[in-house]
VODO-567326 format. One record per atom (N, C-alpha, C): residue in one letter; atom name; z negated, x, y negated. Coordinates in Angstrom, 3 decimals. Layout:
# residues N
{"a"; "CA"; {Z; X; Y}}
...
This chain:
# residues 81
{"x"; "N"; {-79.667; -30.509; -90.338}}
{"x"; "CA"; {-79.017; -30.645; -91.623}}
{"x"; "C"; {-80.066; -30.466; -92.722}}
{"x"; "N"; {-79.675; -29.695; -93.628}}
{"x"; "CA"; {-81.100; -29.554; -94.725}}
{"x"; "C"; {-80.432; -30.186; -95.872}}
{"x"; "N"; {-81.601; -30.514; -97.060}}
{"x"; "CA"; {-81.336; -31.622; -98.010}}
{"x"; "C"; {-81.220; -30.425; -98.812}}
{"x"; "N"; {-80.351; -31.126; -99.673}}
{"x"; "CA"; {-79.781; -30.210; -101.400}}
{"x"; "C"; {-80.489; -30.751; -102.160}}
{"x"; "N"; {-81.138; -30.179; -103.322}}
{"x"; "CA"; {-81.110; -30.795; -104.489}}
{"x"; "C"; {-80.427; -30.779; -105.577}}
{"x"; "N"; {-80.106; -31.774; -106.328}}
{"x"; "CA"; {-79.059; -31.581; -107.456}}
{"x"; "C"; {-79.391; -32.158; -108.806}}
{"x"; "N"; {-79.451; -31.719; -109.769}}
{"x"; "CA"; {-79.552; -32.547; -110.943}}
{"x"; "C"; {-78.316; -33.447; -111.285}}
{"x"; "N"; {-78.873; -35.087; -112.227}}
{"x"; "CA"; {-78.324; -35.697; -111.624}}
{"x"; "C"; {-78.964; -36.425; -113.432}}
{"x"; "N"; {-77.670; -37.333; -113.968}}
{"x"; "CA"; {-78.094; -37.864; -115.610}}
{"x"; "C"; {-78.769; -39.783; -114.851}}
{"x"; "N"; {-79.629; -40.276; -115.962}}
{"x"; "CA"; {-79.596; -41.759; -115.968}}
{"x"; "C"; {-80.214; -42.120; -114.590}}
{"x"; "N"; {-81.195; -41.444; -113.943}}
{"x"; "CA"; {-81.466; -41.957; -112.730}}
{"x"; "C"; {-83.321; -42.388; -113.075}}
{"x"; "N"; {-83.269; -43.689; -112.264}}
{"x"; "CA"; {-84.827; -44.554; -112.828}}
{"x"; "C"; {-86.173; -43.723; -112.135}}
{"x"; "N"; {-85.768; -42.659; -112.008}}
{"x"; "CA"; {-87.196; -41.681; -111.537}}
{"x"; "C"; {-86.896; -40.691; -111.754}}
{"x"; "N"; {-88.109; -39.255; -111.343}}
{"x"; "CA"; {-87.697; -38.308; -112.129}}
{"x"; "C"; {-87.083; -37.446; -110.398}}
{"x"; "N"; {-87.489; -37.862; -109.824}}
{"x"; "CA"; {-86.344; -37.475; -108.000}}
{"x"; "C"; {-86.324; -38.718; -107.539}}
{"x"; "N"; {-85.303; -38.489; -106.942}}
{"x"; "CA"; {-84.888; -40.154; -106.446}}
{"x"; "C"; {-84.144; -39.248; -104.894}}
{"x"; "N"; {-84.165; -40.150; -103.694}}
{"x"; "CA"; {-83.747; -39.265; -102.688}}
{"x"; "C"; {-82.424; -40.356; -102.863}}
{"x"; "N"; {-81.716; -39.306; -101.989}}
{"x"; "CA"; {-80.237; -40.464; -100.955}}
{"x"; "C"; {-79.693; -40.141; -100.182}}
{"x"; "N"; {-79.958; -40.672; -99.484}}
{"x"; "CA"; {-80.184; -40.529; -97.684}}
{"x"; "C"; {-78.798; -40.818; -96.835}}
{"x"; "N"; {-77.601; -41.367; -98.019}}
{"x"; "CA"; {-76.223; -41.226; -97.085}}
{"x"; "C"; {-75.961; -39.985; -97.120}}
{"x"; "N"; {-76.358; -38.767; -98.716}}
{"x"; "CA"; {-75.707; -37.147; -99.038}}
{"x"; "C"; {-76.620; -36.193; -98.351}}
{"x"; "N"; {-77.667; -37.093; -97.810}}
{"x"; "CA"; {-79.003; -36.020; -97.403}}
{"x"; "C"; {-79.383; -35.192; -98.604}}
{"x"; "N"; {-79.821; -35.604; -100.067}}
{"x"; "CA"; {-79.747; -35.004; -100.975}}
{"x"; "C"; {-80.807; -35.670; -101.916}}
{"x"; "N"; {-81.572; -34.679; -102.846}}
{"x"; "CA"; {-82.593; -35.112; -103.439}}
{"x"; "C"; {-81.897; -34.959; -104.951}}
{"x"; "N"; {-81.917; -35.928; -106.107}}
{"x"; "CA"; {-81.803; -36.111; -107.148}}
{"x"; "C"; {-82.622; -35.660; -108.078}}
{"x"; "N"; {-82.415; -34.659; -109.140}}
{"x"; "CA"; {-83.525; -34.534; -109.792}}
{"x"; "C"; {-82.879; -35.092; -111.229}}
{"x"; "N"; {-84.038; -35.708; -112.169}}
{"x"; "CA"; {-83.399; -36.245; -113.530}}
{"x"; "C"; {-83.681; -34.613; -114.242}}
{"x"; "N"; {-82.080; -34.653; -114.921}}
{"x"; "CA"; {-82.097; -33.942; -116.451}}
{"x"; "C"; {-82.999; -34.026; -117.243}}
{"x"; "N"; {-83.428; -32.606; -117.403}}
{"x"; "CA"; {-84.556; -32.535; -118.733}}
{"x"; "C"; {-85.765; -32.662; -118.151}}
{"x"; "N"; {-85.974; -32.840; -116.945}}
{"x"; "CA"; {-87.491; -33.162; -116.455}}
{"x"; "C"; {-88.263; -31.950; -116.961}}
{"x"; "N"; {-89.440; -32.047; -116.916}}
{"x"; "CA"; {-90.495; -31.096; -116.466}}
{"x"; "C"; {-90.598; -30.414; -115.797}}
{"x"; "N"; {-90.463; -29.085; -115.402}}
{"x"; "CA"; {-90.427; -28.155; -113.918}}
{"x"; "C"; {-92.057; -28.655; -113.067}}
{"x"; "N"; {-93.030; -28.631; -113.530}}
{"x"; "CA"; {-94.285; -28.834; -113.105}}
{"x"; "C"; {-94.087; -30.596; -112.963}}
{"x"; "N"; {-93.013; -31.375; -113.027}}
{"x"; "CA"; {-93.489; -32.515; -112.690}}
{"x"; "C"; {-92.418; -32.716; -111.846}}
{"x"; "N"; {-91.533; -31.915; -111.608}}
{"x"; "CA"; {-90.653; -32.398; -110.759}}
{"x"; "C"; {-90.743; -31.234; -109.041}}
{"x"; "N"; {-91.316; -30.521; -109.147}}
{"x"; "CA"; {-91.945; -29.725; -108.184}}
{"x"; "C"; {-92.802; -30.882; -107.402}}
{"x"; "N"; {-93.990; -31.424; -108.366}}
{"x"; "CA"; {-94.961; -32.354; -107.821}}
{"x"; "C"; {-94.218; -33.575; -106.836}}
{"x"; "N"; {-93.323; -33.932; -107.633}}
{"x"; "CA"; {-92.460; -35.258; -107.153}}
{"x"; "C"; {-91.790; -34.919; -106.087}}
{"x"; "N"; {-91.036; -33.562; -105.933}}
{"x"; "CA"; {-89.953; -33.108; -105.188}}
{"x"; "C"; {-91.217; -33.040; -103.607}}
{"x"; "N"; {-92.817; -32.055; -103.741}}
{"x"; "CA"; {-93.506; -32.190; -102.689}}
{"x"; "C"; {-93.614; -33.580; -101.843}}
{"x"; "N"; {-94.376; -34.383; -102.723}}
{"x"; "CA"; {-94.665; -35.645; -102.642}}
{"x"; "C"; {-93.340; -36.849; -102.047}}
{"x"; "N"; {-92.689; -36.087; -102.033}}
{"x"; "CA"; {-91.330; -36.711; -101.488}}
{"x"; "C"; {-91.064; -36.123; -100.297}}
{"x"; "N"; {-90.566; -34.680; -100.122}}
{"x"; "CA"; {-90.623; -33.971; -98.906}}
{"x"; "C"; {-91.555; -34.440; -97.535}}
{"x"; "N"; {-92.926; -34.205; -98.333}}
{"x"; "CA"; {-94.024; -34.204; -97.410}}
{"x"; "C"; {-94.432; -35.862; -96.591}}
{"x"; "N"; {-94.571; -36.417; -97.801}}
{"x"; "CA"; {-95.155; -37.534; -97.837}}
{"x"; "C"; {-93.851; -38.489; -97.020}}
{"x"; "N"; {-92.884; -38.786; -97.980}}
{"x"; "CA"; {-91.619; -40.374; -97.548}}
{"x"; "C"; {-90.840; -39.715; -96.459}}
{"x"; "N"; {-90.883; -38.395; -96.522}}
{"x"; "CA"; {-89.732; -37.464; -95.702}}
{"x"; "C"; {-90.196; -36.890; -94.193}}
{"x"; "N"; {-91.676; -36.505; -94.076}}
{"x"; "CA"; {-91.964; -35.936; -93.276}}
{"x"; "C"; {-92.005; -34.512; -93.358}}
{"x"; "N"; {-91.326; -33.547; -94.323}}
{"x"; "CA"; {-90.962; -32.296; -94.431}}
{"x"; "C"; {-92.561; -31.614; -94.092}}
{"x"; "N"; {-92.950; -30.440; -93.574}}
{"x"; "CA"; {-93.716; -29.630; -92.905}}
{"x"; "C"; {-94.035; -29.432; -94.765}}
{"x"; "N"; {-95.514; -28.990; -95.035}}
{"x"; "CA"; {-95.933; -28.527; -95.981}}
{"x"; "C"; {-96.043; -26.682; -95.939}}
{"x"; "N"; {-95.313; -26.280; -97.519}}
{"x"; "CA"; {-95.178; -24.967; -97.481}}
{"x"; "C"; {-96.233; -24.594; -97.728}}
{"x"; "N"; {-96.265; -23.075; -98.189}}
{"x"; "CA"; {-97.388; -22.790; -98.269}}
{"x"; "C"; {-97.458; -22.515; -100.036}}
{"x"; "N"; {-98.211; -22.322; -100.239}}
{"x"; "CA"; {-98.699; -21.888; -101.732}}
{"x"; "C"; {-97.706; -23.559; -102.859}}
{"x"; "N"; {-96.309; -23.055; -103.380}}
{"x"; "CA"; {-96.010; -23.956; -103.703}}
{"x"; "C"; {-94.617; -23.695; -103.346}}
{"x"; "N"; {-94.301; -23.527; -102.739}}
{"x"; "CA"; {-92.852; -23.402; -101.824}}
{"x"; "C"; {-92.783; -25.258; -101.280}}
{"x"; "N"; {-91.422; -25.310; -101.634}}
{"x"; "CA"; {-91.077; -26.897; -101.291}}
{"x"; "C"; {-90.070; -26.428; -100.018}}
{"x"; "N"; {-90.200; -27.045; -99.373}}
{"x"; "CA"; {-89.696; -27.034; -97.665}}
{"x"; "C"; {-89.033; -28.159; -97.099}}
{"x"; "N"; {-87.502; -28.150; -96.324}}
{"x"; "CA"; {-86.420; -29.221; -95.802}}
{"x"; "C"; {-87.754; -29.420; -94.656}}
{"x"; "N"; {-87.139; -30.554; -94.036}}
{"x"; "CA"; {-87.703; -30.944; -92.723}}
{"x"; "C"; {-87.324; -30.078; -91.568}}
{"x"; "N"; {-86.255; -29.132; -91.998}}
{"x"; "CA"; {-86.104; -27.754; -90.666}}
{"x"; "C"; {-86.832; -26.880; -90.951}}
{"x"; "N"; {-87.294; -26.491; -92.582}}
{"x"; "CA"; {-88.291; -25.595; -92.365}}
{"x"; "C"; {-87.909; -24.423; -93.402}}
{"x"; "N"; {-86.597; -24.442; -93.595}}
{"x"; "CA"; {-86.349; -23.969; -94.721}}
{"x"; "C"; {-86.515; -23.995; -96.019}}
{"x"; "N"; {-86.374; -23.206; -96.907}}
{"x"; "CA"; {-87.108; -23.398; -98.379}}
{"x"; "C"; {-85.800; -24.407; -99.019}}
{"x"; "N"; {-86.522; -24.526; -99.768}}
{"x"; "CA"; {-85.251; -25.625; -101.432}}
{"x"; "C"; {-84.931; -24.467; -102.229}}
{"x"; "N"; {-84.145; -24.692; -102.620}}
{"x"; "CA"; {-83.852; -24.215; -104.158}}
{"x"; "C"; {-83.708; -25.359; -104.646}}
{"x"; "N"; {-84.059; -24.710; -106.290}}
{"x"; "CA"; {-84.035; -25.841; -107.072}}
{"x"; "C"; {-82.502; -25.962; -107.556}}
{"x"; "N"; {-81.862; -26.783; -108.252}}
{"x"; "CA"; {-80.595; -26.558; -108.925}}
{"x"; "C"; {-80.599; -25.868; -110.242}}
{"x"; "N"; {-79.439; -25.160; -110.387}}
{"x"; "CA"; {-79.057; -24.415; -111.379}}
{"x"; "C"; {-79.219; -25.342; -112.511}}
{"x"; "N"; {-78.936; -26.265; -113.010}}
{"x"; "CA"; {-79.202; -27.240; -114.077}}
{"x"; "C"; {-80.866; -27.690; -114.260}}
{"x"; "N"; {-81.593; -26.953; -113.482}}
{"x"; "CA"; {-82.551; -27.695; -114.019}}
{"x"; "C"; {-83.815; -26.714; -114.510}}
{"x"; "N"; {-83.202; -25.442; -114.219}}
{"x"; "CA"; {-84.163; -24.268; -113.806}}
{"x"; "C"; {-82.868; -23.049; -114.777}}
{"x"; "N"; {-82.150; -23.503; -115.129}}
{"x"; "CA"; {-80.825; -21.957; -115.895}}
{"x"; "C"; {-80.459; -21.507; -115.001}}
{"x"; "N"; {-80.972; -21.098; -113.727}}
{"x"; "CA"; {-80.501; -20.221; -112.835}}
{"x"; "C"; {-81.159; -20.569; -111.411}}
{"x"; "N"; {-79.971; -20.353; -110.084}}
{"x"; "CA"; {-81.200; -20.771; -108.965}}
{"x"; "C"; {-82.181; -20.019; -108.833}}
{"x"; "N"; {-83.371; -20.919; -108.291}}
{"x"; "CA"; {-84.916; -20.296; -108.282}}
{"x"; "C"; {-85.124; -20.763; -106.634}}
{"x"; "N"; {-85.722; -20.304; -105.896}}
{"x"; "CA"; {-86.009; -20.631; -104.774}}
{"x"; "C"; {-87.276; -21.168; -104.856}}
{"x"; "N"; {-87.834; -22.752; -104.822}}
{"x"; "CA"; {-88.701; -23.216; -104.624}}
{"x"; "C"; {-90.016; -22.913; -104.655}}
{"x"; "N"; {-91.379; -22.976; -105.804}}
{"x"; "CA"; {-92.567; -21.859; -105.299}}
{"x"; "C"; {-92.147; -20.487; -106.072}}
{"x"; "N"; {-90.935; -20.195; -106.442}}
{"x"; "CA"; {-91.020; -18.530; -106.592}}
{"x"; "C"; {-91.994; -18.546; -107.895}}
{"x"; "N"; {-92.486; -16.869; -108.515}}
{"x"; "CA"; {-93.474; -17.161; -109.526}}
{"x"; "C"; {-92.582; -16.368; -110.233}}
């Protein structure tokens, strides 16, 4: 099962996971460069997710993220430049 991410209003961090939707929260309005950091650091670190390469954010199967359309204008696939 791979995790979604979704933007998400009023939440007390800037990703917050939840683990009943298998789904990562990102707060509205964040920072792209700070929520990449958070989104790794979450994957890798609380999650276990395999580290990508360059800056590609990666599910625990191995597949890439996209980011959500709300947080980025348009989907971006994780890492893209």
């Amino acid at each position: 099962m791979c995790i979604h991410v979704f933007v998400a209003d009023d939440l007390p961090d800037i990703v917050v996971w939840d683990p009943d939707e298998v789904s990562v929260l990102v707060a509205r309005g964040s920072q792209m460069l700070d929520v990449v950091r958070e989104l790794r650091a979450l994957l890798t670190i609380d999650l276990g997710a395999p580290e990508g390469s360059g800056t590609a954010l990666l599910c625990f199967c191995g597949a890439r993220l996209e980011l959500p359309v709300g947080l980025a204008g348009r989907p971006v696939p994780a890492g893209a430049r």
